[in-house]
N, CA, C and O atoms as a GROMACS GRO file, in nm:
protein
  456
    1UNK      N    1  10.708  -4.687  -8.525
    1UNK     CA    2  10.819  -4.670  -8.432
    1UNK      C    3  10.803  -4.769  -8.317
    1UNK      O    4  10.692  -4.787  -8.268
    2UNK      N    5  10.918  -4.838  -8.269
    2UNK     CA    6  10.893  -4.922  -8.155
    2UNK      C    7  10.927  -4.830  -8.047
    2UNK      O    8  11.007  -4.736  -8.046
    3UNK      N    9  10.855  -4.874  -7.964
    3UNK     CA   10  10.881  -4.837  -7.797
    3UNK      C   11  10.904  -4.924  -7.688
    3UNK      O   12  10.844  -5.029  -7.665
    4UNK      N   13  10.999  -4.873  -7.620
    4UNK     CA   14  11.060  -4.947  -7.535
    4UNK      C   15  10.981  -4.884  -7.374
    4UNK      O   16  10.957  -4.768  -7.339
    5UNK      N   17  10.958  -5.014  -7.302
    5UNK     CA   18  10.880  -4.980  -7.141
    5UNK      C   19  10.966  -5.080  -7.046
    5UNK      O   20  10.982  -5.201  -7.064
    6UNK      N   21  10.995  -5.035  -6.988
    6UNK     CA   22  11.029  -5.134  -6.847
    6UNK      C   23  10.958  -5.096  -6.766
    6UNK      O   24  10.953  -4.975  -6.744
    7UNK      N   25  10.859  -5.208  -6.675
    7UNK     CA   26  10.863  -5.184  -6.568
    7UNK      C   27  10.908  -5.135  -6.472
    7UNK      O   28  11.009  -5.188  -6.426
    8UNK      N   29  10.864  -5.037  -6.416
    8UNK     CA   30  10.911  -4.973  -6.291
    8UNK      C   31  10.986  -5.084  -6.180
    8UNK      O   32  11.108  -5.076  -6.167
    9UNK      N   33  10.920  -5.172  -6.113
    9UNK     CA   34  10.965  -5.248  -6.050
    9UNK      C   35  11.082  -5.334  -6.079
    9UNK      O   36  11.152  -5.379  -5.988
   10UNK      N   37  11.107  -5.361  -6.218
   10UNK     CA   38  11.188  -5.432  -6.277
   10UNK      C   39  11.390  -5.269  -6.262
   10UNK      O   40  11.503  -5.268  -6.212
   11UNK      N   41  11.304  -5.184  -6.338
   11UNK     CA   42  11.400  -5.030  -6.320
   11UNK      C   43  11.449  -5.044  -6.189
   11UNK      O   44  11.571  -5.053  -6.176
   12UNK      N   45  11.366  -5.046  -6.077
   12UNK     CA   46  11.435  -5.065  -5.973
   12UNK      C   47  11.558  -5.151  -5.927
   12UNK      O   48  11.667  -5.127  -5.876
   13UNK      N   49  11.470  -5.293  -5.978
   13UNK     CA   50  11.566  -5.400  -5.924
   13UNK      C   51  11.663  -5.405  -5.971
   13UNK      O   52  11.752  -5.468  -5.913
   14UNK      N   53  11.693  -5.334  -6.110
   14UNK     CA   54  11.834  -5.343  -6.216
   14UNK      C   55  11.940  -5.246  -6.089
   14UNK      O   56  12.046  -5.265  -6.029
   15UNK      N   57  11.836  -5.141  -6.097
   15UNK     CA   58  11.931  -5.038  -6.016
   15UNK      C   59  12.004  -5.051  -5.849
   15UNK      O   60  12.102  -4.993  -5.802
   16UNK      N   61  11.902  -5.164  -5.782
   16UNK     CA   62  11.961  -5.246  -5.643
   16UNK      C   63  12.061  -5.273  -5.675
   16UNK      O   64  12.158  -5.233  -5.611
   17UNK      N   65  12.078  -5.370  -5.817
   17UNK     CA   66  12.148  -5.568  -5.779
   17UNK      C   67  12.256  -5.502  -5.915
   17UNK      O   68  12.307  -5.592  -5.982
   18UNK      N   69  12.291  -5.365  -5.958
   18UNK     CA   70  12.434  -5.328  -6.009
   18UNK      C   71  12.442  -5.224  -5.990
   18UNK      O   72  12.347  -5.149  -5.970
   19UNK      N   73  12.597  -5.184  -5.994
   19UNK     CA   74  12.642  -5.069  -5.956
   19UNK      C   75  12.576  -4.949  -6.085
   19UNK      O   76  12.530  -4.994  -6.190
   20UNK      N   77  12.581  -4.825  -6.063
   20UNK     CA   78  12.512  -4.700  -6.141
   20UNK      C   79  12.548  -4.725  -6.305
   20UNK      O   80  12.469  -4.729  -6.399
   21UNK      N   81  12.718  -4.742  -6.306
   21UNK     CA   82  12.758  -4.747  -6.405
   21UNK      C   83  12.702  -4.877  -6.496
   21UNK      O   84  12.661  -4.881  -6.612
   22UNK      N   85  12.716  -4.977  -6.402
   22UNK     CA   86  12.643  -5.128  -6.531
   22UNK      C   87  12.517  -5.104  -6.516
   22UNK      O   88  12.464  -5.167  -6.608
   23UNK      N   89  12.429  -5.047  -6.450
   23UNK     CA   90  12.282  -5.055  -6.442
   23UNK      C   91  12.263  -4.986  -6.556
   23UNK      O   92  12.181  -5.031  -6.636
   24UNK      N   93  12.353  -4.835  -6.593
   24UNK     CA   94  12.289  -4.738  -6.742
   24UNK      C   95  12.336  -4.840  -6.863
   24UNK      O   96  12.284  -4.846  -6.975
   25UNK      N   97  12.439  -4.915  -6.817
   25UNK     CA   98  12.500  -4.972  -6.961
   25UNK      C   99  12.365  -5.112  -6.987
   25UNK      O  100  12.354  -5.157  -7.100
   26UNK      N  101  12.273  -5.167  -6.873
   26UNK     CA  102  12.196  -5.256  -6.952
   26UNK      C  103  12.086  -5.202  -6.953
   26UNK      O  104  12.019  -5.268  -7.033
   27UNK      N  105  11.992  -5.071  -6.889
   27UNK     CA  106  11.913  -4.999  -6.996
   27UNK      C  107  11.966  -4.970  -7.109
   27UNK      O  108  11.893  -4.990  -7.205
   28UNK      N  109  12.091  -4.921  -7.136
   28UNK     CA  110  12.110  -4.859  -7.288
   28UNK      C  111  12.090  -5.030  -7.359
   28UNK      O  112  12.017  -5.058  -7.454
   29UNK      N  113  12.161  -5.106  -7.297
   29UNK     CA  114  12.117  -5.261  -7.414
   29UNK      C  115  11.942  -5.287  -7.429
   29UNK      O  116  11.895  -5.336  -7.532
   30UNK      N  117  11.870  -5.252  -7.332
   30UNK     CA  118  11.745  -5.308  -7.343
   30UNK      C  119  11.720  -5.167  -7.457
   30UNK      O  120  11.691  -5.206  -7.570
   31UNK      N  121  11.726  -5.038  -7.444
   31UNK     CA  122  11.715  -4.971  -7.520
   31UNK      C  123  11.734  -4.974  -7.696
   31UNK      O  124  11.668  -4.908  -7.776
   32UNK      N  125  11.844  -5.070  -7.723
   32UNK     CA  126  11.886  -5.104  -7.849
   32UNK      C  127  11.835  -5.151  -7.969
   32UNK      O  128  11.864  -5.149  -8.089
   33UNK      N  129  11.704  -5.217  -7.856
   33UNK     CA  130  11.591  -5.246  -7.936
   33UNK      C  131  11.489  -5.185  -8.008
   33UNK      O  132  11.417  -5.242  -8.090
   34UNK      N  133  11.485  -5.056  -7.971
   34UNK     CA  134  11.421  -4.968  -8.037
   34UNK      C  135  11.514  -4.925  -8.213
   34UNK      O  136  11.473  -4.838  -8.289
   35UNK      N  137  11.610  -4.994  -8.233
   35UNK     CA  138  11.695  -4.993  -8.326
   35UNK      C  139  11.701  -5.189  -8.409
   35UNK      O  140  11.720  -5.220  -8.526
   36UNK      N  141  11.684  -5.254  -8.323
   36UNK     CA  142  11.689  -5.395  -8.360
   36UNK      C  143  11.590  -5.458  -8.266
   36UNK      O  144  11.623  -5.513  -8.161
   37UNK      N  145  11.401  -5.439  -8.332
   37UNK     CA  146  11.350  -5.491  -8.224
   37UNK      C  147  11.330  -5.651  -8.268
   37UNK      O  148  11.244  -5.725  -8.220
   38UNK      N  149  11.412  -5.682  -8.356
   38UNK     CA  150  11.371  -5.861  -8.374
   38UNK      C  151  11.541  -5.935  -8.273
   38UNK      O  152  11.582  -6.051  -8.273
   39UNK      N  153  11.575  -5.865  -8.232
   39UNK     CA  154  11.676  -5.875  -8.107
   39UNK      C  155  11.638  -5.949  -8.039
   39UNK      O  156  11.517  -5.937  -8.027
   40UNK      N  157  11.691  -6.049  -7.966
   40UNK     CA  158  11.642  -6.137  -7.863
   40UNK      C  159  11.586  -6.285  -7.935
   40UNK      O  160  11.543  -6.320  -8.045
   41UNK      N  161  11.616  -6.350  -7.795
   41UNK     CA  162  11.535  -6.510  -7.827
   41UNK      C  163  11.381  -6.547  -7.754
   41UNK      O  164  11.349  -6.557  -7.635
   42UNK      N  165  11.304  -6.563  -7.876
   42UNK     CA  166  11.188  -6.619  -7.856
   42UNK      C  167  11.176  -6.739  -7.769
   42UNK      O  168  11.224  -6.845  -7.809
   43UNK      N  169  11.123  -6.732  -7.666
   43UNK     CA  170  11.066  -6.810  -7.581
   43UNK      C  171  10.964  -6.910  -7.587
   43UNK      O  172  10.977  -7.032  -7.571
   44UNK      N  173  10.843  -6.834  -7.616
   44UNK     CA  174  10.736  -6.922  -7.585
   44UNK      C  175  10.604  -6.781  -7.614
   44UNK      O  176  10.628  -6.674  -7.558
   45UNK      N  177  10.503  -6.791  -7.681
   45UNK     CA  178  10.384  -6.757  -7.721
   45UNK      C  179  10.269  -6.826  -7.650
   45UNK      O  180  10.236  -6.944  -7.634
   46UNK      N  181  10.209  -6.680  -7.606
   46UNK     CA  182  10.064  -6.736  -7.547
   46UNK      C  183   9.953  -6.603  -7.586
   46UNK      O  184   9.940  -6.487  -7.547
   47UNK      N  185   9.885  -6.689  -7.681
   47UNK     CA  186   9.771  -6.619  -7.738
   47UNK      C  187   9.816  -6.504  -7.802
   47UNK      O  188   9.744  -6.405  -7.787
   48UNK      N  189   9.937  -6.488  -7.883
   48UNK     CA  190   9.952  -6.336  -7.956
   48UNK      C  191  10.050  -6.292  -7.882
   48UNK      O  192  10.113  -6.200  -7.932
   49UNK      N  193  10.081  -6.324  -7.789
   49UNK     CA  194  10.194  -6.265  -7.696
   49UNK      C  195  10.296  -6.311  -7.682
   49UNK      O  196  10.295  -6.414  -7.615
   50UNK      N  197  10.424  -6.265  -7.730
   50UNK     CA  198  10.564  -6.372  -7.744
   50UNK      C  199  10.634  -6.291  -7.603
   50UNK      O  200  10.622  -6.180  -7.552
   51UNK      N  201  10.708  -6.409  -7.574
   51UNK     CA  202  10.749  -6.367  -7.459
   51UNK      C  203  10.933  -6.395  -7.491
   51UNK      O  204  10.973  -6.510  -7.510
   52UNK      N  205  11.018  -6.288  -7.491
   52UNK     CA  206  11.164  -6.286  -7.567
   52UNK      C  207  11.279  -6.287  -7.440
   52UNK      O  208  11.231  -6.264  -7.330
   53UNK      N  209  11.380  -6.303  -7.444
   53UNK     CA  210  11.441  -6.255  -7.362
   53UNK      C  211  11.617  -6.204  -7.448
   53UNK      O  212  11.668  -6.228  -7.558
   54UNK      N  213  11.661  -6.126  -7.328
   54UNK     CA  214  11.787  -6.032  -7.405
   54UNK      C  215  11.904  -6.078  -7.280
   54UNK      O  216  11.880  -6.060  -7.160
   55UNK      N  217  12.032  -6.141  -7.331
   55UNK     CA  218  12.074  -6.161  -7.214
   55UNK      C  219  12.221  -6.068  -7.170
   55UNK      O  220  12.320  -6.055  -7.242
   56UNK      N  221  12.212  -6.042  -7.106
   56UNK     CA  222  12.362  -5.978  -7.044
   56UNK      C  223  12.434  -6.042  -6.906
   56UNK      O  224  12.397  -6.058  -6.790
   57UNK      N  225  12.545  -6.069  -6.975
   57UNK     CA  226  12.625  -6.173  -6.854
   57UNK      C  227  12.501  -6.244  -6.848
   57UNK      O  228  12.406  -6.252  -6.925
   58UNK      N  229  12.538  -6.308  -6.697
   58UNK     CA  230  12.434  -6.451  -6.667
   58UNK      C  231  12.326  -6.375  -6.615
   58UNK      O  232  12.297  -6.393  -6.497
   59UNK      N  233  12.263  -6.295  -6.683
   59UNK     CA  234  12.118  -6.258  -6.675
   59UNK      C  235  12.087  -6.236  -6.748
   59UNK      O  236  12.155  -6.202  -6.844
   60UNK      N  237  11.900  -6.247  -6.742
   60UNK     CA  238  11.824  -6.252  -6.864
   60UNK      C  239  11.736  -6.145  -6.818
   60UNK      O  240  11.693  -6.140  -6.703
   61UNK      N  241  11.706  -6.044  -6.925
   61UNK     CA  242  11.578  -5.998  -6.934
   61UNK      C  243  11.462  -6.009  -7.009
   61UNK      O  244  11.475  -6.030  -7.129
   62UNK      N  245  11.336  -5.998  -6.954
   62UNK     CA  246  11.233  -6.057  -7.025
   62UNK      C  247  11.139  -5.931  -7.041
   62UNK      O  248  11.106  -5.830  -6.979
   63UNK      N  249  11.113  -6.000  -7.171
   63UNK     CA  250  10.991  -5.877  -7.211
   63UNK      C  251  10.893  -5.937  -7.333
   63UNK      O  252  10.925  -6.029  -7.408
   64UNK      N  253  10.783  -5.871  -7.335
   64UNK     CA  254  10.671  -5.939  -7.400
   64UNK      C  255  10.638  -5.851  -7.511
   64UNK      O  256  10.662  -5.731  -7.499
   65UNK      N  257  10.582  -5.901  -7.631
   65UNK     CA  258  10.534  -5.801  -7.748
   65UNK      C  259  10.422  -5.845  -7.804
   65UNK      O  260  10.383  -5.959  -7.781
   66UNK      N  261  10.357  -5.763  -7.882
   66UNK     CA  262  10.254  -5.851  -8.008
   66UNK      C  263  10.324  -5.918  -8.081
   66UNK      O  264  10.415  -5.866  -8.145
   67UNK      N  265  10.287  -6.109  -8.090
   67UNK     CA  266  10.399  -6.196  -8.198
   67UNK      C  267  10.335  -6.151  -8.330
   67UNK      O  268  10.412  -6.173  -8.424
   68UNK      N  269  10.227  -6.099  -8.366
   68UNK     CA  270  10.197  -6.125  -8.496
   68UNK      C  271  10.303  -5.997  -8.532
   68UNK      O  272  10.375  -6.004  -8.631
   69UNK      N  273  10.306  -5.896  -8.454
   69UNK     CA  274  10.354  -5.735  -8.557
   69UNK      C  275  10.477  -5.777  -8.605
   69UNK      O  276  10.525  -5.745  -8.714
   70UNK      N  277  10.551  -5.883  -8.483
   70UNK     CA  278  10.695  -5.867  -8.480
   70UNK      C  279  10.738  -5.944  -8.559
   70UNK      O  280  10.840  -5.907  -8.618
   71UNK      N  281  10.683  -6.071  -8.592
   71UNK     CA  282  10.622  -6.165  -8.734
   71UNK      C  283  10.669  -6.122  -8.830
   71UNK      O  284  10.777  -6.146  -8.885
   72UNK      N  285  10.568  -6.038  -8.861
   72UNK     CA  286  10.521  -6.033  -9.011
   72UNK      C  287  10.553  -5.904  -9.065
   72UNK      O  288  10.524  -5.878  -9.182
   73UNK      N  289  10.608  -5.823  -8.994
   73UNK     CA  290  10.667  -5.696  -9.038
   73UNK      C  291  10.771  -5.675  -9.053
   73UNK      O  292  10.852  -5.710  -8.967
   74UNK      N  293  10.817  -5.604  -9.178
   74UNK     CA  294  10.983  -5.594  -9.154
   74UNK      C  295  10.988  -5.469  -9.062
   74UNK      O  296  10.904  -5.414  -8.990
   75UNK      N  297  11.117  -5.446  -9.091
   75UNK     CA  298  11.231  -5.350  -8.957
   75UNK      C  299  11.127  -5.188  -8.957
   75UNK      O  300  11.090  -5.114  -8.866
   76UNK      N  301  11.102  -5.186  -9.152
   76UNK     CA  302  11.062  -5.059  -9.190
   76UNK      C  303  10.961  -5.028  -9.186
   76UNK      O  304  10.918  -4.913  -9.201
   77UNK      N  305  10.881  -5.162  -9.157
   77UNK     CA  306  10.720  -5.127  -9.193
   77UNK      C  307  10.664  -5.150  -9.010
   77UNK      O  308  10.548  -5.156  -8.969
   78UNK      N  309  10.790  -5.159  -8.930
   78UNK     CA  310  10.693  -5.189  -8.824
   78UNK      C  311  10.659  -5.035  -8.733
   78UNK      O  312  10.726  -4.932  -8.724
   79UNK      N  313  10.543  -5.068  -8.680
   79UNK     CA  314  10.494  -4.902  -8.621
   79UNK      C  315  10.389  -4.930  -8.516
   79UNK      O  316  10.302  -5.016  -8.530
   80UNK      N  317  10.404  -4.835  -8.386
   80UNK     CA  318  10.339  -4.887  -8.256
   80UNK      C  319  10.345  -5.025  -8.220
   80UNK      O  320  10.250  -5.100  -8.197
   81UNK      N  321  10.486  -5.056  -8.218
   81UNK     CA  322  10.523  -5.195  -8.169
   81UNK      C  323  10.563  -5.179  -8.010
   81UNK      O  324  10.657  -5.103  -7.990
   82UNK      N  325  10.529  -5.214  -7.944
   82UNK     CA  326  10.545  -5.181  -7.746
   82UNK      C  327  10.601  -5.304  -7.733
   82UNK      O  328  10.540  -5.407  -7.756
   83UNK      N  329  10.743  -5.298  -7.687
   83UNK     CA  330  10.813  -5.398  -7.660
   83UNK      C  331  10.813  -5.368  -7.472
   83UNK      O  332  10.836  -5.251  -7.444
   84UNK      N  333  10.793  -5.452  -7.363
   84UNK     CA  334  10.800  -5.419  -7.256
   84UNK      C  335  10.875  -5.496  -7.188
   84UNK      O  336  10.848  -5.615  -7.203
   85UNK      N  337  10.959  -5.472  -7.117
   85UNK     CA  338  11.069  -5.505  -6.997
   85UNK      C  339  10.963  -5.532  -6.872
   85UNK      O  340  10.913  -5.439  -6.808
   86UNK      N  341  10.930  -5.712  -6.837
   86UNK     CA  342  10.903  -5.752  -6.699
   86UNK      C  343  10.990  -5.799  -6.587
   86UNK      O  344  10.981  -5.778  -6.466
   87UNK      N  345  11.061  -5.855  -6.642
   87UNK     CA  346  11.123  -5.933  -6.533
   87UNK      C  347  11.310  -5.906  -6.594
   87UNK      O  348  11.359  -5.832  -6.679
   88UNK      N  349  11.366  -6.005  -6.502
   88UNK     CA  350  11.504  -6.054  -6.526
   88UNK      C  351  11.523  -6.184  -6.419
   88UNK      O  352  11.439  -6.206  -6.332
   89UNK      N  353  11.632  -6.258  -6.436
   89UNK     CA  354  11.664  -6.344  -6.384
   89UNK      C  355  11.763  -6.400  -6.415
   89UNK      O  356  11.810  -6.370  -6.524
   90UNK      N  357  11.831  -6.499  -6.336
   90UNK     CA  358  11.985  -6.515  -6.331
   90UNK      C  359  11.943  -6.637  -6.404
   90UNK      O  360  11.825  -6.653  -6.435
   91UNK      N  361  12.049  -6.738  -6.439
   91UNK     CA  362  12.037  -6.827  -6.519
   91UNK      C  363  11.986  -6.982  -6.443
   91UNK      O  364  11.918  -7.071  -6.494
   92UNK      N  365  12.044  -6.977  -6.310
   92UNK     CA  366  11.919  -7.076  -6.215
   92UNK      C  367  11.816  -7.068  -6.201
   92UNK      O  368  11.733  -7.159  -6.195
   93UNK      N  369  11.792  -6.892  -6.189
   93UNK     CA  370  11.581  -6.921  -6.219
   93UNK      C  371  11.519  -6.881  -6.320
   93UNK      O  372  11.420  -6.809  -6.308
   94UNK      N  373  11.564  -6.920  -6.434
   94UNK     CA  374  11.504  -6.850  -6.550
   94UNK      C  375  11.399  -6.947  -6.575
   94UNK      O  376  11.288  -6.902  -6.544
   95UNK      N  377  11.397  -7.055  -6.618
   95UNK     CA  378  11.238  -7.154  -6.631
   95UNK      C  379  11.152  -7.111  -6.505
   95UNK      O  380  11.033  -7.112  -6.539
   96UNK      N  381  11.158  -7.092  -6.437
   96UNK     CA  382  11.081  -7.033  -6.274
   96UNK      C  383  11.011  -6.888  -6.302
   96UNK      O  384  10.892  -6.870  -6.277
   97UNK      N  385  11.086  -6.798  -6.350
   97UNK     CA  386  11.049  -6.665  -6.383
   97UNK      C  387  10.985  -6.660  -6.547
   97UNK      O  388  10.901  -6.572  -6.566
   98UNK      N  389  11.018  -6.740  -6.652
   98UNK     CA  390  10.900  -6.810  -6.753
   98UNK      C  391  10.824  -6.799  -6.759
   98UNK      O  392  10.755  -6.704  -6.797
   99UNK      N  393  10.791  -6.958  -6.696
   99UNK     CA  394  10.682  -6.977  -6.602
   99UNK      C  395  10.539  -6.896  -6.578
   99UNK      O  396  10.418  -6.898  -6.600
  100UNK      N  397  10.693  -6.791  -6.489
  100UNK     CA  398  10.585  -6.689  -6.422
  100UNK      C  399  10.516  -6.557  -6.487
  100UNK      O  400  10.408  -6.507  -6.453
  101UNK      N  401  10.594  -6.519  -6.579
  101UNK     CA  402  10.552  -6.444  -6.634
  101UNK      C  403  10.414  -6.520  -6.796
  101UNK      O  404  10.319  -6.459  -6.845
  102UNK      N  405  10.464  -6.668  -6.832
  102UNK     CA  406  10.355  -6.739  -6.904
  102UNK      C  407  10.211  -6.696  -6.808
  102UNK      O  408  10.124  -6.614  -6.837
  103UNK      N  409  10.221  -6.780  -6.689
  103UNK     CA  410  10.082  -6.802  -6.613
  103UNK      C  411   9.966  -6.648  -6.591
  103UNK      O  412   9.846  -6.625  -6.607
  104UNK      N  413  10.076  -6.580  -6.551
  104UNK     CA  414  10.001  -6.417  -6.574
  104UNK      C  415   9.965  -6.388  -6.688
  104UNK      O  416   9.856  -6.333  -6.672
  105UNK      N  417   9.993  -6.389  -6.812
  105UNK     CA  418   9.945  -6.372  -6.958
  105UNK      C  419   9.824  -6.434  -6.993
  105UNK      O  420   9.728  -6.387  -7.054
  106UNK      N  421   9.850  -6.599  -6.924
  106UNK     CA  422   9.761  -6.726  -6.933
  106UNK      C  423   9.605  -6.656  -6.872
  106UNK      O  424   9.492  -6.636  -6.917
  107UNK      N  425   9.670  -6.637  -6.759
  107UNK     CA  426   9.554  -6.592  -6.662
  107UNK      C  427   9.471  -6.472  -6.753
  107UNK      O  428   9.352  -6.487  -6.781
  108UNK      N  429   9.522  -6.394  -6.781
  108UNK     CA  430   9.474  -6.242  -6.854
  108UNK      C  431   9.432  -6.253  -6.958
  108UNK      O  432   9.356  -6.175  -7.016
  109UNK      N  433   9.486  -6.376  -7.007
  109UNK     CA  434   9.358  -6.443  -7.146
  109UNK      C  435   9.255  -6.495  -7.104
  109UNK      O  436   9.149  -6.472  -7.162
  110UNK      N  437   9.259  -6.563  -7.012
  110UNK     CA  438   9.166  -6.646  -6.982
  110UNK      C  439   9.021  -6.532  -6.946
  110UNK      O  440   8.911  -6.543  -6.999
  111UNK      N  441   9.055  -6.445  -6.861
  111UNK     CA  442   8.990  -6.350  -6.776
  111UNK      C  443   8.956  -6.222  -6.948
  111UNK      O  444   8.871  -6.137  -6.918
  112UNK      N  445   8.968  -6.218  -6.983
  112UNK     CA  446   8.932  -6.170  -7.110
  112UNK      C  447   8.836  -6.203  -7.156
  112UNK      O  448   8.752  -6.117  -7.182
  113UNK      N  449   8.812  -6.344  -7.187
  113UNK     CA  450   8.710  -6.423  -7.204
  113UNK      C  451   8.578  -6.453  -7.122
  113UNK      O  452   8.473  -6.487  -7.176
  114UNK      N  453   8.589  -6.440  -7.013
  114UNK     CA  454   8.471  -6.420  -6.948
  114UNK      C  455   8.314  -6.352  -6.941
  114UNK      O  456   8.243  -6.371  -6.843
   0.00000   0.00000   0.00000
């Protein structure tokens, strides 16, 4: 079964920057994925970690998974797949928020290794 997480901080900011009604309508889209989790465009992979994004209007949301599960499994065979909601961003700072969410992953590999 996949599972869907957003960040708390991220929950918030949806709920600031739109009104009640569009804020439930793009959890229910990030939600959808628990129905279509090969949904979304692949970004960029760092160390096992694909980093996707889902877009609504001129925003993007970003969220990270295991690349191998999401790979190599079909729809039926996939199970404890944690798809997680970090960020979002408008379409001027999306390489910026990337980026940012790459270098933290980067970092957390790196620091793994130690």
């Amino acid at each position: 079964m996949v599972k869907i997480e957003i960040v708390k901080s991220l929950a918030l900011e949806i709920k600031k920057k739109f009104s009640k009604t569009e804020a439930n309508k793009i959890i229910d889209l990030l939600y959808t994925l628990e129905e279509s989790p090969h949904k979304g465009k692949i970004l960029t992979n760092v160390a096992g970690i694909v980093i996707k994004e889902l877009k609504y209007k001129k925003f993007r949301f970003y969220f990270i998974t295991d690349g191998h599960k999401l790979k190599v499994l079909s729809k039926e065979e996939l199970t404890d797949l944690l798809l997680k909601f970090v960020r979002m961003s408008d379409k001027n700072h999306q390489q910026k928020v990337i980026n940012e969410i790459r270098n933290i992953l980067l970092k957390i590999e790196h620091e793994k290794f130690k």
